[in-house]
Structures are given as C-alpha cells and as structure tokens.
C-alpha positions as CSV (number, residue, x, y, z in Angstrom):
1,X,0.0,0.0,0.0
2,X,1.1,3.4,-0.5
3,X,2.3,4.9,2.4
4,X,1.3,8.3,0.8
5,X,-2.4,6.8,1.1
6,X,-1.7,5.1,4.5
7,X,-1.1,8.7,6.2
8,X,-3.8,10.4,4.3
9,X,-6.3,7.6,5.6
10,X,-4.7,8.1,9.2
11,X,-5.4,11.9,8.8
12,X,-9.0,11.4,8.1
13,X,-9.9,9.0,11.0
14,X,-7.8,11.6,13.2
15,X,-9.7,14.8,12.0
16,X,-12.7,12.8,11.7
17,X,-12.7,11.5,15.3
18,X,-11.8,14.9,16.7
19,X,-15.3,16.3,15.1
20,X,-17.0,13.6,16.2
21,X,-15.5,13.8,19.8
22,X,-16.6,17.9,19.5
23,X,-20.3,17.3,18.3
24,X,-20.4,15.1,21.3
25,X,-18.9,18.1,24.1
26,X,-21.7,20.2,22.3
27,X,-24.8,18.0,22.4
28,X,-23.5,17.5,26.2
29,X,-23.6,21.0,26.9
30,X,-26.9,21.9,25.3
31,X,-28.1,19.1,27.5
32,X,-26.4,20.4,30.8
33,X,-28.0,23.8,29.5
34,X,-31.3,22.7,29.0
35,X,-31.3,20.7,32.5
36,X,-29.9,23.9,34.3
37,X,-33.3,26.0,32.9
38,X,-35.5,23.0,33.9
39,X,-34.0,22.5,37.4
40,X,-34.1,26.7,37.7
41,X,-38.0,26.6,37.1
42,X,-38.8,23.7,38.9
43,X,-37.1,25.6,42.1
44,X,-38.5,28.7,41.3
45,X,-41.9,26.8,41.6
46,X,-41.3,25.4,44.7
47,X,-40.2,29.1,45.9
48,X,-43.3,30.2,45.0
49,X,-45.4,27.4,46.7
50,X,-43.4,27.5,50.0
51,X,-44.5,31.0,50.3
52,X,-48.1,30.6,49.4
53,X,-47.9,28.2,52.6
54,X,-45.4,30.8,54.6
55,X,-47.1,31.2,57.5
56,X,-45.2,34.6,58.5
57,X,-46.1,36.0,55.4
58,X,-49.8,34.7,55.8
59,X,-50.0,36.3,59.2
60,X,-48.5,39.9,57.2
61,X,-51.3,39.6,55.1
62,X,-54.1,38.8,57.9
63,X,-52.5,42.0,59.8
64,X,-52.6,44.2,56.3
65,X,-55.9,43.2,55.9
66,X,-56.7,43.9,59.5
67,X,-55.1,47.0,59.2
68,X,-56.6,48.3,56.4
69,X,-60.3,47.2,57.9
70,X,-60.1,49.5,60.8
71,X,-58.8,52.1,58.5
72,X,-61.7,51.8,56.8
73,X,-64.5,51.6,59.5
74,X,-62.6,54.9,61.1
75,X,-63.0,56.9,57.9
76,X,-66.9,56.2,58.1
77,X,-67.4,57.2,61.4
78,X,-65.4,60.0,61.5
79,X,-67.1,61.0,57.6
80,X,-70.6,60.5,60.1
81,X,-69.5,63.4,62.5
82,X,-68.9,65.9,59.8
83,X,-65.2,65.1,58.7
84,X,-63.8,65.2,55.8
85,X,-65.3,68.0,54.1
86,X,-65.4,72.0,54.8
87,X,-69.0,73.0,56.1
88,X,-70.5,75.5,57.3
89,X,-72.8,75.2,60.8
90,X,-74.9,78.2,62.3
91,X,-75.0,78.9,65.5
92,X,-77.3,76.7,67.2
93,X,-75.0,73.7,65.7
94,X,-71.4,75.6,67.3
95,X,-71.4,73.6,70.2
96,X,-72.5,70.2,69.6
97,X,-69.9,70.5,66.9
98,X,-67.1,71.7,68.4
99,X,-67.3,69.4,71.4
100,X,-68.5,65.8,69.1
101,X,-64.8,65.5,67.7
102,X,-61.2,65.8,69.1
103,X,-59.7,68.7,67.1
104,X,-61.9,71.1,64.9
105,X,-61.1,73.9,63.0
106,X,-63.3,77.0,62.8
107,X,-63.5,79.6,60.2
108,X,-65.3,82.8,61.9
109,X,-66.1,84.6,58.4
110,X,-67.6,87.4,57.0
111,X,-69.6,87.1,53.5
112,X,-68.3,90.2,52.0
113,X,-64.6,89.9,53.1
114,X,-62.3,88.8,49.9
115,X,-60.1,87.7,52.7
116,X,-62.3,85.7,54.3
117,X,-63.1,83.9,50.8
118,X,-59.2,82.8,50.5
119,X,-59.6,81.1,53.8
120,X,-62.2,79.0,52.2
121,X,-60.3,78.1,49.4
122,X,-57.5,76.6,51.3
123,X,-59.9,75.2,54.2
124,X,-61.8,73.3,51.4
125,X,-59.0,72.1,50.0
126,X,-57.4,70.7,53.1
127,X,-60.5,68.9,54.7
128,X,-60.6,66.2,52.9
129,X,-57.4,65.6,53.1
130,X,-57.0,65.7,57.4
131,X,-59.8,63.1,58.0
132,X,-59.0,63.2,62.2
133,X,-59.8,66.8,62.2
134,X,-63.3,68.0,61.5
135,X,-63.1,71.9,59.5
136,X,-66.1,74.3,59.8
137,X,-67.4,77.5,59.4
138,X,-69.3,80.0,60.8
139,X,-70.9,83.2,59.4
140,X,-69.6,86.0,62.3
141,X,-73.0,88.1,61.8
142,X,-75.1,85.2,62.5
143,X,-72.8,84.0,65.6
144,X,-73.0,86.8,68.1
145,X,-73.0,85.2,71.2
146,X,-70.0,83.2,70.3
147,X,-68.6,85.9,68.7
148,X,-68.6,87.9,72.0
149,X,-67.8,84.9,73.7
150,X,-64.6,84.0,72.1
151,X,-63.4,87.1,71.6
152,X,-63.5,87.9,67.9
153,X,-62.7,91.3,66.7
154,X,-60.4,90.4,63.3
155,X,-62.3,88.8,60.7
156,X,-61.1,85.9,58.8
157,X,-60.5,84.9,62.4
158,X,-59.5,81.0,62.6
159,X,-59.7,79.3,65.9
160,X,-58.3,75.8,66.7
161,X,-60.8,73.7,69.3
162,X,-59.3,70.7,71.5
163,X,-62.0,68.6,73.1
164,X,-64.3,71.8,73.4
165,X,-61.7,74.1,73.9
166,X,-60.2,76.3,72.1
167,X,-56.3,76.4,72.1
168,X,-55.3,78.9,69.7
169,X,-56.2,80.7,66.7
170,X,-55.0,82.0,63.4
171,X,-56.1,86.4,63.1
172,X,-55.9,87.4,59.6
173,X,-53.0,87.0,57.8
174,X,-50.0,88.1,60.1
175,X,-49.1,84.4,60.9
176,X,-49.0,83.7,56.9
177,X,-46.7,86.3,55.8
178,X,-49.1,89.1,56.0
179,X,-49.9,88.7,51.9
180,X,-53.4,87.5,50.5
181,X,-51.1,85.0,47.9
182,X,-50.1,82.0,50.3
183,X,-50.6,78.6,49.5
184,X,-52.2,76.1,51.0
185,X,-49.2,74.4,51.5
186,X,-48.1,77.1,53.6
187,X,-51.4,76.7,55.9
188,X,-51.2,73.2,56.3
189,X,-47.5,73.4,57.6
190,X,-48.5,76.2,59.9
191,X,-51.5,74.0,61.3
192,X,-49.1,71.5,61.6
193,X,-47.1,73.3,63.2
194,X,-50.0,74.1,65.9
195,X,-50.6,70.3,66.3
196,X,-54.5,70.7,65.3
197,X,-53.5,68.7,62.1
198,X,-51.1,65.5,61.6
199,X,-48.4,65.7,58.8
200,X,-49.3,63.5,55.7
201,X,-47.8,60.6,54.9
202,X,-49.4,58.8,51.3
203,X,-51.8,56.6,52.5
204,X,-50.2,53.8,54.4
205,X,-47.2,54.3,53.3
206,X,-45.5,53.1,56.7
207,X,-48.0,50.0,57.0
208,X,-47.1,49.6,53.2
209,X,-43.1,49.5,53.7
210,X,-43.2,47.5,56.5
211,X,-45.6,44.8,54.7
212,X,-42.8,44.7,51.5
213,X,-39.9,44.7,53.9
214,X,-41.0,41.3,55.8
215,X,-42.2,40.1,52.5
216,X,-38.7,40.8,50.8
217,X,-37.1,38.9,53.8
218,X,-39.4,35.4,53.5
219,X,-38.5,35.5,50.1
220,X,-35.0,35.7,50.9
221,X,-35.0,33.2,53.4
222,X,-36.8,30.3,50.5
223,X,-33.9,30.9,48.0
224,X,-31.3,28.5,47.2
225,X,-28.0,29.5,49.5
226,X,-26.2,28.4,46.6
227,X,-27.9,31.0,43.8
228,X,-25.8,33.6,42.3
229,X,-29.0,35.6,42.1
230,X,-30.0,39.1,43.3
C-alpha cells in the first residue's frame, strides 16, 4: 500500500474522530444547559409554593388586611361626625360640633370679606385631606354670642378647638406672611405646626413599607443559598 495513502487515511480517522468527539462536548452541553433552565424553574416553583404556605407571610397579610379594615371603618365614622369636608354650621350647631370631635377647626367669616373667601379656598381644600380633624365654618353676623364669647374682633378669624376648647387661633394674615397670595401648602404646615393637624404621609405608606420589607425577607430566606442571584 502506498504509504502516501496510508497517512492520508490516518489523517482522516484523526480529524474525523476529533469532530465527532466535539459534536459530542456540544450535544452535552446543550443538554447540561437545557437541564440547568428546567431545574431553575422547577425551584423557582417550589419558591413560590413555599411561600403561598409561609405562615409569617400569611399572618403579614391577615395583619394588612386587619389593618386596612379599621382604617376603613374609622373613615366612616369619623365622615358620620362631619369630617372630611369643609361645612358650614350656624350657631345653634357651634357647640354640639365643636365638642363631638377631638380637634376642629373653625373659620369665623364674614360674607363680604375677599379675605375671608381665601380662607375657604385653602380650608376646602385641606379637609378632605385631614380626615382626624373635623373643618367648619361660621358666618360671624349670625354668631353673636360666640362671637362675644370668644373674643372675635379680626375677621377671617380662625380658631383651633381641643375637646371643646379652644387652644389657639390663626387672626388674619400676620401668621402667613401678611400677603393674600399663600398657598395652601403654607397653611397646612403652619396648622401643623399648631398640632391641630397630623403631617401626611401617602396613604399607608409606613404599613405599606413595612408589609414589602417582611415580604422581601421570606422570600430571601426560600432561595437557594447556593444562587448567584439578586
């Protein structure tokens, strides 16, 4: 035989064995890659049914739900005494409204005073917004008794009640900066300020962080140790 032809056959087996020996490295990694994605969505199933059956994170969501319940059964009783809008009482009403809720916030006005009709604005636009504190108004020439009573002289005059009593008040504008174009940003902080109104947080946004946080930390705690993931 040719030796020529010997080596040349050699060659072939050679190269022909090193291909075959390669398409068999990459059929066995395809296979290790398509058993890595199986096994990683098989365990991502069983992370999602061990915390369906979590208990800590069924007891967060009983407690949100609790939570959110009473939240909701305040608002309607406190929307049943009057809060949560801006109205306006006559004089008769004064008392039984000022002493039914915790902290109330009375607009002595005047119909004719632009003044007066800027208070409004930013009293209307606040109530709603302050559920815990009930905002009212009363027309100063139908109100003399309390008018007398209270001391009014400067009209808008705004006056801040505590269980009944009243704790402090706002006269005209000389605790705004004296100018009829605040905001009502600048009210709220000063009422604030005064304690007769709570500063806002979006709703339950503290109940809301706390609720992800624990839920973020059962997750963590199902994941595989060994998992390079985030």
């Amino acid at each position: 035989m040719d030796p020529d032809s010997v080596k040349s056959t050699l060659s072939n087996l050679a190269f022909g064995n090193v291909m075959a020996a390669a398409a068999r490295d990459y059929q066995k990694e395809l296979l290790a890659e398509e058993k890595g994605r199986a096994s990683s969505s098989v365990n991502q199933e069983v992370d999602l049914d061990e915390l369906m059956d979590d208990p800590e994170l069924e007891k967060l969501h009983a407690d949100r739900i609790s939570a959110l319940k009473k939240e909701a059964e305040k608002r309607q009783s406190l929307t049943k005494q009057g809060h949560g809008e801006y109205r306006e009482i006559s004089e008769g009403e004064f008392l039984g409204e000022v002493t039914s809720s915790e902290k109330v916030i009375c607009h002595f006005y005047h119909r004719e005073f632009y003044r007066c009709k800027i208070v409004d604005k930013h009293l209307k636009s606040l109530a709603p917004r302050h559920m815990d504190t009930k905002f009212i108004k009363l027309d100063a020439e139908n109100a003399p008794f309390f008018v007398a009573k209270l001391g009014v002289q400067t009209l808008p005059c705004v006056i801040l009640f505590r269980k009944g009593i009243a704790v402090d008040r706002l006269i005209g504008f000389q605790d705004l900066g004296g100018k009829d174009d605040f905001t009502t940003k600048t009210l709220e902080n000063l009422l604030i300020k005064k304690g007769i109104i709570s500063e806002k947080k979006a709703d339950g946004e503290e109940e809301d962080k706390g609720y992800h946080e624990k839920s973020r930390t059962v997750r963590s705690s199902v994941v595989d140790p060994s998992s390079d993931s985030d």
